[in-house]
C-alpha positions as CSV (number, residue, x, y, z in Angstrom):
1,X,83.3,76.3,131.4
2,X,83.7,79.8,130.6
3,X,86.0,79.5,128.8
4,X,84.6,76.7,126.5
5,X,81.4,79.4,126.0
6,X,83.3,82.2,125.0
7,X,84.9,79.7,122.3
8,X,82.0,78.2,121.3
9,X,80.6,82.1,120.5
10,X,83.2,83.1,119.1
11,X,82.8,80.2,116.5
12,X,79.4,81.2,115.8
13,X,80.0,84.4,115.5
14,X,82.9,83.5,112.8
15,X,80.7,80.8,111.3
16,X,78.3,83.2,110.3
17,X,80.3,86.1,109.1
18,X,81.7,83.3,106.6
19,X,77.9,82.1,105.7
20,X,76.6,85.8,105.1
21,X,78.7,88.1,104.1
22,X,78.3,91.5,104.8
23,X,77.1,93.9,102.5
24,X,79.1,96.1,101.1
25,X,79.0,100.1,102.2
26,X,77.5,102.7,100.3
27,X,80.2,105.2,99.7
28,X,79.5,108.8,100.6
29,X,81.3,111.0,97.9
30,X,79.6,114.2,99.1
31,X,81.4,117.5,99.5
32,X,84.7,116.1,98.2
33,X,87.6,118.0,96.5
34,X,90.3,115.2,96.5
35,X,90.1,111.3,95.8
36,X,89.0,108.3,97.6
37,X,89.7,104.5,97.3
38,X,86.5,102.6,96.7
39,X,87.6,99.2,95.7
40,X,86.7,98.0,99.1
41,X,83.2,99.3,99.3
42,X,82.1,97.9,95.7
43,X,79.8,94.6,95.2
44,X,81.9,92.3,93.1
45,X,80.5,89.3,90.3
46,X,82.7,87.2,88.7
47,X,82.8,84.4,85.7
48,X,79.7,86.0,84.5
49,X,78.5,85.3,80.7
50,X,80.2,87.7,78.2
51,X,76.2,88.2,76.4
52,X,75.2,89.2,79.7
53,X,73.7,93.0,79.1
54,X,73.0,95.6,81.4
55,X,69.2,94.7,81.6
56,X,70.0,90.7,82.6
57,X,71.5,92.4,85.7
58,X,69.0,94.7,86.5
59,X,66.6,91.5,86.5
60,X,65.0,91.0,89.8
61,X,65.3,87.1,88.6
62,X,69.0,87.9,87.3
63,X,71.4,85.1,87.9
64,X,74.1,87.5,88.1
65,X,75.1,87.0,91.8
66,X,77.0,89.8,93.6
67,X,79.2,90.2,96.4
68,X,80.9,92.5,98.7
69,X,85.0,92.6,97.2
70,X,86.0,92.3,101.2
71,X,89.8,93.9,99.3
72,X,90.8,97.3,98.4
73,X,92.3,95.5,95.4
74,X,90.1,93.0,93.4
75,X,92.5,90.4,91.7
76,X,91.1,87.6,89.2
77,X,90.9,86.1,86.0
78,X,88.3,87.1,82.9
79,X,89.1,83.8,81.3
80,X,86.1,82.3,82.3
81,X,84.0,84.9,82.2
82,X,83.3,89.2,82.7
83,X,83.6,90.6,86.0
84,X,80.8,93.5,87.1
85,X,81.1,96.2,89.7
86,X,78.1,97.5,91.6
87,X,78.8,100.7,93.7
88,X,76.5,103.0,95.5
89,X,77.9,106.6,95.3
90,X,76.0,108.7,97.7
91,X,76.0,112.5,97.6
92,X,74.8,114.3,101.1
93,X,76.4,117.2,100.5
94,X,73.7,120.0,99.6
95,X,75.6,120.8,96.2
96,X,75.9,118.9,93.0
97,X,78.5,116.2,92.9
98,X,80.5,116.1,89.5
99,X,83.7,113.5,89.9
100,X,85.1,110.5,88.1
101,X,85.7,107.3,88.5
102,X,88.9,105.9,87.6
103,X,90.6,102.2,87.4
104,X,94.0,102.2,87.7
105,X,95.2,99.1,85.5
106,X,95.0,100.6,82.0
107,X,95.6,96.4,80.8
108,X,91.8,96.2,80.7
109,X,90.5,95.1,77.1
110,X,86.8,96.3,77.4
111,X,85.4,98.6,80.6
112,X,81.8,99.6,80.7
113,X,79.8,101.8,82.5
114,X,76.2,102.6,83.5
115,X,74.3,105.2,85.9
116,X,71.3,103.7,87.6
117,X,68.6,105.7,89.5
118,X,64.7,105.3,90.3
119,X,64.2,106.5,86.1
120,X,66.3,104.1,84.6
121,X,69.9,103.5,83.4
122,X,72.5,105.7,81.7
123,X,75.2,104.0,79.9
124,X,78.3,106.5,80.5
125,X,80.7,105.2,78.1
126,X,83.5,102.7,77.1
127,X,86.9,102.2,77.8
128,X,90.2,99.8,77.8
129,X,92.9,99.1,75.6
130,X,91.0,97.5,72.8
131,X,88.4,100.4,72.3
132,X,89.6,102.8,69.8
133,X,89.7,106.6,71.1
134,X,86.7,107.8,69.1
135,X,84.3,105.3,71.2
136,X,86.3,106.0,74.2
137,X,84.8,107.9,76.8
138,X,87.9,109.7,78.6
139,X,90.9,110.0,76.5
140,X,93.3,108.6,79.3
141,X,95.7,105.9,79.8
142,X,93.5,104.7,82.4
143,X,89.6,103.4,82.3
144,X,87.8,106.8,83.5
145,X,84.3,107.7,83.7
146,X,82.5,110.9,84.0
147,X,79.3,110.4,87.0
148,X,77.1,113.0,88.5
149,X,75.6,113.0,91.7
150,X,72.9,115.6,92.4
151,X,72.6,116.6,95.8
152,X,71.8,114.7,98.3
153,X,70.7,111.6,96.0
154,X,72.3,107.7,95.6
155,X,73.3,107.1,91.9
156,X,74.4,103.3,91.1
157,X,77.5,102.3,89.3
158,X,77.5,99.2,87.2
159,X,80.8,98.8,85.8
160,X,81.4,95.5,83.2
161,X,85.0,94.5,82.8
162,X,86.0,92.3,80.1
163,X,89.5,90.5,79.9
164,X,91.4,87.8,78.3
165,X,94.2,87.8,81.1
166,X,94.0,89.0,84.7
167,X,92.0,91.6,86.1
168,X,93.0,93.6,88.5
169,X,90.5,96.4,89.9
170,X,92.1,99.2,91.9
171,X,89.7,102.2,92.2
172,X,88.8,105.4,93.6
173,X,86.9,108.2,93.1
174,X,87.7,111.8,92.1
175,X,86.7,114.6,92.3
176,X,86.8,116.2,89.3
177,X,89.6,119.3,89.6
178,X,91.4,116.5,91.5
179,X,90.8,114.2,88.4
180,X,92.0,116.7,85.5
181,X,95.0,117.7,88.0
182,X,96.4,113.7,88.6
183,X,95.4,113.0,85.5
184,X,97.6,115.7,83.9
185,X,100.9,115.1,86.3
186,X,100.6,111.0,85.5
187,X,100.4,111.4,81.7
188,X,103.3,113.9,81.7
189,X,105.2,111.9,84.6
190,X,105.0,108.8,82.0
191,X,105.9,110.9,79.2
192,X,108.8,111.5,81.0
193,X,109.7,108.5,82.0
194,X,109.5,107.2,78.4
195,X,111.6,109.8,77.1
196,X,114.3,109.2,79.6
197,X,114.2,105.7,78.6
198,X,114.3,107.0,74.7
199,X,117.3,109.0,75.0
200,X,119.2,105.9,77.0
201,X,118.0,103.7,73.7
202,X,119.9,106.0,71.4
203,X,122.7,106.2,73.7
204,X,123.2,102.3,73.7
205,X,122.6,102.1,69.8
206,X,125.0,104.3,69.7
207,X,127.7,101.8,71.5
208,X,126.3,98.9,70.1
209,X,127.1,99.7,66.7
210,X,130.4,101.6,67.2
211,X,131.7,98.1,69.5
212,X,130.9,94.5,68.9
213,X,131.3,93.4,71.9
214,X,127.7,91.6,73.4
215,X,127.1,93.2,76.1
216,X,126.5,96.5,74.8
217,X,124.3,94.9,72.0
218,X,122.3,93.0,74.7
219,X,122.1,96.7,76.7
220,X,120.2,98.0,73.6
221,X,118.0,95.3,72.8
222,X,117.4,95.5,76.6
223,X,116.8,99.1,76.1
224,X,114.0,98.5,73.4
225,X,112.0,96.2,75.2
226,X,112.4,99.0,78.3
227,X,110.8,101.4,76.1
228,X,108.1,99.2,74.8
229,X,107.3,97.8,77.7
230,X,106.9,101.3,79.5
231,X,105.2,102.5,76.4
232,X,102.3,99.8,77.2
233,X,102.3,99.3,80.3
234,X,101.8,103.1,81.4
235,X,99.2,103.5,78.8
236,X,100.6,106.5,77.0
237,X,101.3,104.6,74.1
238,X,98.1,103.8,73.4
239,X,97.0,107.0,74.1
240,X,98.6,109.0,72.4
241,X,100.9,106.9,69.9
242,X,98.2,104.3,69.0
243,X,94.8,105.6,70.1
244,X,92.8,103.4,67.4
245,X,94.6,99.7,68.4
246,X,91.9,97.0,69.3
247,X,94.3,94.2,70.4
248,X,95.4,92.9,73.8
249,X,97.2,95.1,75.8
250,X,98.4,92.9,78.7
251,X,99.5,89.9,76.2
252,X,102.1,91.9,75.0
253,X,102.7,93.8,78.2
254,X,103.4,89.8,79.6
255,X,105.5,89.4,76.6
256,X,107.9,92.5,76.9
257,X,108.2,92.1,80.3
258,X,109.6,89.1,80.3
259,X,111.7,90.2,77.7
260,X,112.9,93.1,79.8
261,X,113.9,90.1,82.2
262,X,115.3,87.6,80.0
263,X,117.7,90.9,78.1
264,X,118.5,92.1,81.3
265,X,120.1,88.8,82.7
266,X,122.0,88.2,79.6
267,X,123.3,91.8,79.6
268,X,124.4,90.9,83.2
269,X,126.1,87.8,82.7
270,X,127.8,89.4,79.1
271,X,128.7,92.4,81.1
272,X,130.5,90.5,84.3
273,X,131.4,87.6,82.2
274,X,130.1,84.8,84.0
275,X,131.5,82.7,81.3
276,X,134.5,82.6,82.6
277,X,134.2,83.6,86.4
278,X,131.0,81.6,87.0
279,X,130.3,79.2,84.5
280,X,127.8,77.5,87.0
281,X,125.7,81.5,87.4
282,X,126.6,81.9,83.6
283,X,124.3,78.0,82.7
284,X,121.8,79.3,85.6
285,X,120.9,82.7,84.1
286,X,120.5,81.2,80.5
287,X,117.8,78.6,81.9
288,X,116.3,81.6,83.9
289,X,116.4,83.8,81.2
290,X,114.5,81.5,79.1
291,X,112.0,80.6,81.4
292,X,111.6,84.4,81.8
293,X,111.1,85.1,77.9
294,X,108.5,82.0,77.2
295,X,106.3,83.4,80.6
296,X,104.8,86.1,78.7
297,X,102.4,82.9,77.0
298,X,101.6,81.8,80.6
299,X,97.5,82.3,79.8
300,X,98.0,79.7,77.4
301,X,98.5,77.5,80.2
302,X,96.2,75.9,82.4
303,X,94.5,78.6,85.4
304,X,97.0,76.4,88.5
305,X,99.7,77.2,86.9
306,X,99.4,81.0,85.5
307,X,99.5,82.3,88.9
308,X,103.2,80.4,90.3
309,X,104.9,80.7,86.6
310,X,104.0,84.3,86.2
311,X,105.5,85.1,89.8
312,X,108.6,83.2,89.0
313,X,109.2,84.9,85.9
314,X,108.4,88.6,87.3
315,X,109.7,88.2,90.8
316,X,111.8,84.9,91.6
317,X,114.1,85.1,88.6
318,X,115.1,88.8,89.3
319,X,115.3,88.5,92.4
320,X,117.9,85.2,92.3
321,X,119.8,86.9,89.6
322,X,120.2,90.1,92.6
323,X,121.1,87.6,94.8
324,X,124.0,86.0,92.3
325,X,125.1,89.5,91.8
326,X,125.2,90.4,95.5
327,X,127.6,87.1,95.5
328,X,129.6,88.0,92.7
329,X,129.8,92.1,94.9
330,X,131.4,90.1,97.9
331,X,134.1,88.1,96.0
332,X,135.4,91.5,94.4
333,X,134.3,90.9,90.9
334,X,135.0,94.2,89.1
335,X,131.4,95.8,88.1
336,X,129.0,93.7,89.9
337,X,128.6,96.6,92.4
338,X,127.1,98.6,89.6
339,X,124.8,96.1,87.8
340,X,123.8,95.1,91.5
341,X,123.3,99.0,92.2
342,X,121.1,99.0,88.8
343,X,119.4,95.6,89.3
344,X,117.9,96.3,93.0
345,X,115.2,99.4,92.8
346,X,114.0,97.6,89.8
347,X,113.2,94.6,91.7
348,X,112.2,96.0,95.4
349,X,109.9,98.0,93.4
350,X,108.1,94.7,91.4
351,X,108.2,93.2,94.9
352,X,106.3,96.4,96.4
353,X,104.1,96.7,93.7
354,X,102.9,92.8,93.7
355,X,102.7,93.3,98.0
356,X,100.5,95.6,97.7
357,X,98.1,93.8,95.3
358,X,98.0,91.0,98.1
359,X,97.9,94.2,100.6
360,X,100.7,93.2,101.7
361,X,102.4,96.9,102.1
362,X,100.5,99.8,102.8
363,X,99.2,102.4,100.0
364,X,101.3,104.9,99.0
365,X,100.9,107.5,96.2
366,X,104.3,106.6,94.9
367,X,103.1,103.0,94.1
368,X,101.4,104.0,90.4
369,X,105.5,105.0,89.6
370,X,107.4,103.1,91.7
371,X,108.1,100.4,88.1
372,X,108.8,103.5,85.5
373,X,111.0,105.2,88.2
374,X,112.7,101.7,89.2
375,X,113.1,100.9,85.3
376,X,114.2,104.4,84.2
377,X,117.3,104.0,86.8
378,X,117.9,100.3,86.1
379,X,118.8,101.8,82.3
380,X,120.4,104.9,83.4
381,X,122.6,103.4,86.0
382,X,123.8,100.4,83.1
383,X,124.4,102.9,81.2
384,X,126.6,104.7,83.8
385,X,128.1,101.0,84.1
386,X,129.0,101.2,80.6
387,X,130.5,104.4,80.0
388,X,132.7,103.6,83.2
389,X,133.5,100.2,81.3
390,X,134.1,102.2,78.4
391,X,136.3,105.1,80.3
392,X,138.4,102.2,82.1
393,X,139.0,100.6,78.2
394,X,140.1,104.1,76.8
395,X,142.3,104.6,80.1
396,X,144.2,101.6,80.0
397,X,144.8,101.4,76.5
398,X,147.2,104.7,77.1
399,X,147.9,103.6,81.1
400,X,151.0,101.4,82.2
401,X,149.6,98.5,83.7
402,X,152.6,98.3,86.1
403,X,152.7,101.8,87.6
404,X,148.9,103.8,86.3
405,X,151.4,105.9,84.6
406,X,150.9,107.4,81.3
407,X,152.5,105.0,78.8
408,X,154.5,105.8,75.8
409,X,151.6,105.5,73.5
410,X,150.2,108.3,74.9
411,X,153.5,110.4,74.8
412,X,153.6,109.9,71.1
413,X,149.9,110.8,71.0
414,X,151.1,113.7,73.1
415,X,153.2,114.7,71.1
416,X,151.5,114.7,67.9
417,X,149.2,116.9,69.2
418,X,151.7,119.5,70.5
419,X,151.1,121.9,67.6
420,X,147.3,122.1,67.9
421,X,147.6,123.4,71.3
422,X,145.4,120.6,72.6
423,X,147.6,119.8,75.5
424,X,148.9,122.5,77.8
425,X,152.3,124.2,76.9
426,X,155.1,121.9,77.5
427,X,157.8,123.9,79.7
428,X,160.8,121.0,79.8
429,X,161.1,118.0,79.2
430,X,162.6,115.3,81.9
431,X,164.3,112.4,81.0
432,X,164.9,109.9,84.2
433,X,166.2,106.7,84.2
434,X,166.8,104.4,87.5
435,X,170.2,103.8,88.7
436,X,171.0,100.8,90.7
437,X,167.6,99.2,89.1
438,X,169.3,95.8,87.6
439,X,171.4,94.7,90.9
440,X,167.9,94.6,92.5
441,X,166.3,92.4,89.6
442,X,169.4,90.2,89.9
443,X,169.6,90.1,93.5
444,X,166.0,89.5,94.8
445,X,163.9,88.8,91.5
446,X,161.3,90.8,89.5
447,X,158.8,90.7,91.6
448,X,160.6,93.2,93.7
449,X,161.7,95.0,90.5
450,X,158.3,95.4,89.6
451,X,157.6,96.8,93.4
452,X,159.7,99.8,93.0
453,X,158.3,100.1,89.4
454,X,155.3,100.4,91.4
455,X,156.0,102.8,94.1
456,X,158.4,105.1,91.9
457,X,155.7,105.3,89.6
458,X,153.1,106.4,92.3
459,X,155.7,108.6,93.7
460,X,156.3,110.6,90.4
461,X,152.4,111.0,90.2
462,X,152.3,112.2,93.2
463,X,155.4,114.8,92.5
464,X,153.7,115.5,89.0
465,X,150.4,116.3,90.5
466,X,149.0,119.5,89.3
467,X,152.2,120.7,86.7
468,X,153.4,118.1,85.3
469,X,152.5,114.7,83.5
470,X,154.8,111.7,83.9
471,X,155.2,108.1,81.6
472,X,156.9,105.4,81.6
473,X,158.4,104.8,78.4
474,X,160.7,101.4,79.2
475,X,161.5,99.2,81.8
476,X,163.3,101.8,84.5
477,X,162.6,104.6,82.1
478,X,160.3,107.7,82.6
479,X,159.6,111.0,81.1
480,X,158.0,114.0,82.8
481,X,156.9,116.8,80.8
482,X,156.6,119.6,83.1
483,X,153.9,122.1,82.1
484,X,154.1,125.3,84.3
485,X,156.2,128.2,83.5
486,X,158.6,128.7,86.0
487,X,162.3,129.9,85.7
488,X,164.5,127.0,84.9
489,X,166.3,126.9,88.5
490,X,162.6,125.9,89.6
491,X,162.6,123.6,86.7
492,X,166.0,122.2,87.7
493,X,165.0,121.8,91.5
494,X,161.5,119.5,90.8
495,X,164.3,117.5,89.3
496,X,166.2,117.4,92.7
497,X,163.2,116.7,94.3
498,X,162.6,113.4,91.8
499,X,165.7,112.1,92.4
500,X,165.3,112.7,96.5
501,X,161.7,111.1,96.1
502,X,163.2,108.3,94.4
503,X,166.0,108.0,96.3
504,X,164.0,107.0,99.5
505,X,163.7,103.8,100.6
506,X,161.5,100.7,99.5
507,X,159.9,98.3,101.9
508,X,159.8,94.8,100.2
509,X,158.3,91.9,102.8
510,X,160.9,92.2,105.4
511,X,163.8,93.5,102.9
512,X,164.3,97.4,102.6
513,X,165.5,98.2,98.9
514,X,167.4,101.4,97.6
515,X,167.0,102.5,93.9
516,X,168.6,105.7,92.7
517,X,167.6,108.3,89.5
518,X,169.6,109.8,86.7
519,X,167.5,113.1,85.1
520,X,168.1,115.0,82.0
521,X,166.3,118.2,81.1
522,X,165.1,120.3,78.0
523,X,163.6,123.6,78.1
524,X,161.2,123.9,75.5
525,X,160.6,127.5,74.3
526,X,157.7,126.7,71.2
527,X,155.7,124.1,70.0
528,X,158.6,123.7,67.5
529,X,160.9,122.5,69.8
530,X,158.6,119.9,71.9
531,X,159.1,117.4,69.1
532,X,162.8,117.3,69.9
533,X,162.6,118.2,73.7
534,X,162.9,114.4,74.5
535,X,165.4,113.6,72.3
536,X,167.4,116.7,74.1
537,X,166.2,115.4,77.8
538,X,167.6,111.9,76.5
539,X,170.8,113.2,75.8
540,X,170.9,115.1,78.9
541,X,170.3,111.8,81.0
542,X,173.1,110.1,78.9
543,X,175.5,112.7,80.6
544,X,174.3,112.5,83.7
545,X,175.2,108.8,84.2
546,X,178.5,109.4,82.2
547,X,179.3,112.0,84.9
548,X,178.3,109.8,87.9
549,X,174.5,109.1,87.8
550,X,172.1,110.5,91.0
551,X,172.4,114.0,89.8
552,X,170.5,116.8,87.2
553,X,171.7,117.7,83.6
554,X,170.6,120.2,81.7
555,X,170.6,120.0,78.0
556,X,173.1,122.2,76.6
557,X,173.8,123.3,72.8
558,X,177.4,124.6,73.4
559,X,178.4,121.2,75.3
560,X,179.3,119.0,73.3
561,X,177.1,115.3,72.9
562,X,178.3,112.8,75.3
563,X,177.5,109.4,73.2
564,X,174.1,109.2,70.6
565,X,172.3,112.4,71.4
566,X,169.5,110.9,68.9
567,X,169.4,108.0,71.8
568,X,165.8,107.2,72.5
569,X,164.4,104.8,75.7
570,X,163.6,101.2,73.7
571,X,159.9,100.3,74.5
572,X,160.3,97.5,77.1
573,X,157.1,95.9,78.6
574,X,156.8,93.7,81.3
């Protein structure tokens, strides 16, 4: 039985907190020096008639029905109507209270504000992103409002909010030094931001016009929209860069951001080519992406649906397209670590954001930037992606596939360049050639000739490391060019050690392998003589496999030529 009363009070009680809601607080702004979140504390009236005036409200027979917001963060749609704001700001401090109040959603068409006391009302000003900045009352990117409290007096805050899309009310209070101190950091924290995001659009129109490839045009057409989008959505665009616009700011905001969405997945799936390593991903993005760029006309569509198609496009398309990525990470494709390095802070920081509208995370400081700082490293870490892309293209072009040698495109490049002094001086020339190399392609295949290919080549780099640069100019065929200035019997004996290094053996599945070297030197004195420093090593080499291979020959102008000195390595790929 006891138990059964306490229930059956504890549904009454609930009963009628759900029958009268409490009123909302008076909020005591008295003595203050930094800022205050009063979104929970305000009176809140929605779907009210757009010709409703200040005095309808005031109307002890008004019809304009108030009640407490019960959420730090008011969320609804001006579709059907304004929204108003009443607020009791108290002062019981003994001093003058001079502070602002400030809503931080700067998507707001129309904002208007009034001071009521026992003498009347005072109509403080306009703001929003369809006021022009003569009729504006604070220059800022967000709604603000100038109120005075003398002392230890109530002033009341009638705030009408007009809006074609959503409306989202997040205020506070500020004192005023506080005010013109956050106000100052924010605007230069988004001026920032957008230049950041400026530069990274030059950079990518800049490698969309010097390459054709898709990607990189997709990277600055994403970049664009980026900039737009920060442009509007921070408010510093209208601001200062449009101040006299009278058009919807959060139609276009919807627009470019699902723009950013839709140019980002394409980017992405151009980038890793899905095309060809997930053609099932590659169709999925495309319908996403789609979905993503026709979302930003979601308040055409009926007021069920707005809500669950604008958090698709905004949060349950990025976030699949992370998750894809994060696949694509795990099976090893090259570069989907980066894009999914890019792709995440961006996302966690919509999902953070759109929490805490809900109150779903607590309040942090950090959420007014969490979007422009996620954004800004989504483009700078694509572009890091790029350039690497870019790097790895320039690389291999001059790289043998086989052994990440130097190939003999760049020697030639190498040495056309020898008389500009770009390259550092060129000491000797080495010439080696592999003996014993075609009895192991015979014997056990190529696939084992192309495993000592392998580990010679990594052991020359690792023997060149530091003074010397080596290439593989044919099949068994290398050249070193040895760039420190030591005496030539230190010269001679790095050739030694090549030919031990080589000569070690080779572990091939169960099968040990043994390939010998043959090397030829040059010593190159000037520039002059670089250009026919190879053709010397070359002829070098020849006489060291006339006179028994496995050993060093230096060139020698008083010996006479064993065979074609003019006897050049053929190109041989495989």
């Amino acid at each position: 039985m006891r138990f059964i009363s306490r229930f059956v009070s504890l549904l009454v009680v609930v009963v009628v907190s759900l029958t009268f809601p409490s009123e909302a607080q008076s909020i005591d702004v008295g003595g203050l020096d930094g800022r205050i979140e009063i979104g929970g504390d305000v009176m809140i009236a929605e779907a009210v008639n757009p010709d409703t005036q200040i005095d309808d409200v005031l109307r002890t027979d008004s019809n304009v029905v108030f009640q407490p917001s019960q959420k730090k963060i008011y969320i609804g749609s001006g579709k059907k109507g304004d929204v108003w704001v009443k607020a009791d700001l108290v002062n019981s401090s003994q001093t003058d209270m001079r502070g602002n109040v400030v809503i931080r959603f700067p998507y707001l068409q129309v904002v208007e504000a009034y001071i009521a006391d026992q003498d009347g009302v005072l109509h403080t000003g306009r703001a929003g992103a369809a006021v022009a900045r003569d009729g504006i009352a604070i220059p800022d990117p967000f709604p603000a409002f100038d109120v005075d409290i003398p002392a230890e007096e109530t002033r009341t805050l009638y705030l009408r909010v007009h809006s074609e899309t959503i409306v989202v009310l997040t205020m506070w209070f500020h004192s005023s030094a506080d005010y013109q101190y956050w106000s100052q950091w924010s605007i230069a924290f988004y001026a920032m931001m957008l230049g950041v995001i400026c530069t990274f659009t030059a950079y990518a129109f800049s490698i969309a016009r010097s390459s054709r490839h898709r990607a990189y045009q997709f990277y600055f057409a994403f970049c664009i929209a980026a900039t737009l989008y920060m442009a509007f959505s921070t408010g510093v665009g209208k601001s200062f860069l449009w101040p006299n616009s009278e058009f919807s700011t959060m139609r276009l905001v919807d627009m470019l951001q699902g723009s950013v969405t839709a140019l980002a997945g394409l980017f992405i799936a151009s980038f890793l080519d899905l095309r060809t390593r997930w053609p099932a991903f590659d169709l999925a993005i495309k319908v996403m992406v789609t979905f993503a760029a026709l979302s930003g006309f979601y308040t055409y569509l009926p007021d069920a649906a707005q809500g669950p198609v604008y958090m698709t496009a905004t949060v349950l398309i990025p976030l699949s397209v992370l998750i894809g990525v994060w696949v694509l990470h795990h099976r090893g494709v090259h570069g989907a670590g980066a894009v999914l390095i890019a792709w995440s802070p961006c996302i966690l920081a919509t999902i953070w954001l759109y929490s805490r509208m809900f109150e779903l995370t607590p309040y942090l400081e950090i959420n007014h930037y969490i979007v422009p700082l996620g954004l800004c490293f989504t483009v700078l870490q694509f572009s890091w992606a790029i350039s690497n892309r870019i790097r790895e293209a320039e690389a291999s072009a001059v790289t043998d596939p086989l052994t990440g040698l130097f190939n003999r495109r760049q020697l030639d490049s190498t040495m056309d360049r020898s008389g500009q002094r770009t390259e550092p001086p060129c000491a000797a020339v080495l010439a080696i050639d592999l003996d014993g190399f075609k009895e192991i392609n015979d014997t056990h295949g190529h696939e084992a000739g192309d495993a000592v290919l392998r580990i010679v080549g990594q052991r020359l780099s690792k023997l060149s490391l530091g003074h010397a640069k080596s290439f593989r100019t044919g099949g068994d065929e290398f050249i070193v060019l040895y760039s420190e200035q030591d005496g030539r019997s230190q010269i001679q004996a790095f050739g030694n050690n090549c030919i031990a290094r080589i000569n070690r053996p080779i572990l091939f599945g169960s099968e040990v392998l043994f390939v010998g070297a043959s090397v030829g030197i040059a010593f190159v004195q000037t520039d002059a003589e670089f250009a026919t420093g190879i053709q010397r090593a070359d002829a070098a080499l020849y006489r060291a496999k006339r006179e028994g291979k496995g050993v060093v020959r230096i060139y020698d102008e008083r010996q006479p030529p064993i065979g074609n000195e003019n006897f050049r390595p053929a190109v041989v790929s495989r």
